[in-house]
C-alpha positions in Angstrom: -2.3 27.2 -27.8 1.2 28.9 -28.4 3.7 28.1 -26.6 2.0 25.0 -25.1 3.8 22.7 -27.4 7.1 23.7 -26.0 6.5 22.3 -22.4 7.2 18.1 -22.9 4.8 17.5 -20.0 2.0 20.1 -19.2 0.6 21.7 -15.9 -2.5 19.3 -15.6 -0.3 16.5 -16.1 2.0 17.5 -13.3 -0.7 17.8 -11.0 -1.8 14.5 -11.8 1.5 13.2 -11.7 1.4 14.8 -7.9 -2.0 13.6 -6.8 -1.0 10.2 -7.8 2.4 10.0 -5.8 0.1 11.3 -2.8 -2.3 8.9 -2.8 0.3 6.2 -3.5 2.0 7.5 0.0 -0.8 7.0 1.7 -1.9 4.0 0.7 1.5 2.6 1.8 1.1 4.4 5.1 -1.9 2.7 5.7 -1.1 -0.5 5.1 1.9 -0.7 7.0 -0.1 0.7 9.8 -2.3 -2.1 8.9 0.2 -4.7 8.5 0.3 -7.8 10.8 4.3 -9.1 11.6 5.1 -12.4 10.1 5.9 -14.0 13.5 1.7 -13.2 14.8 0.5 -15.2 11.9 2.6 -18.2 11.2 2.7 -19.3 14.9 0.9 -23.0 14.8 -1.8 -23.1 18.1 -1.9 -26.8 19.0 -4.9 -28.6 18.6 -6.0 -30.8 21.7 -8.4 -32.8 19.4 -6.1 -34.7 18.1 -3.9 -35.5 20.7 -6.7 -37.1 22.6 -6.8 -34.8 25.9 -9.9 -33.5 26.7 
């Protein structure tokens, strides 16, 4: 193709470029949406078994 050798990165290749920066986005919206904070998971429950209480 002439003149297709001049471009250093070509139209389908942007687009790609594009969709992947999207769904990159998005995937990091979701899982911060998703994410659970530090301080709900590492909180130790006691566990009356071993203590000897009923």
């Amino acid at each position: 193709m002439p003149g297709s050798d001049d471009d250093p990165v070509s139209r389908g290749e942007q687009i790609d470029a594009a969709e992947r920066e999207e769904v990159k986005r998005r995937l990091l919206v979701q899982a911060e949406a998703e994410r659970i904070p530090v301080q709900e998971t590492t909180g130790a429950v006691p566990d009356r078994r071993w203590r000897g209480e009923p």
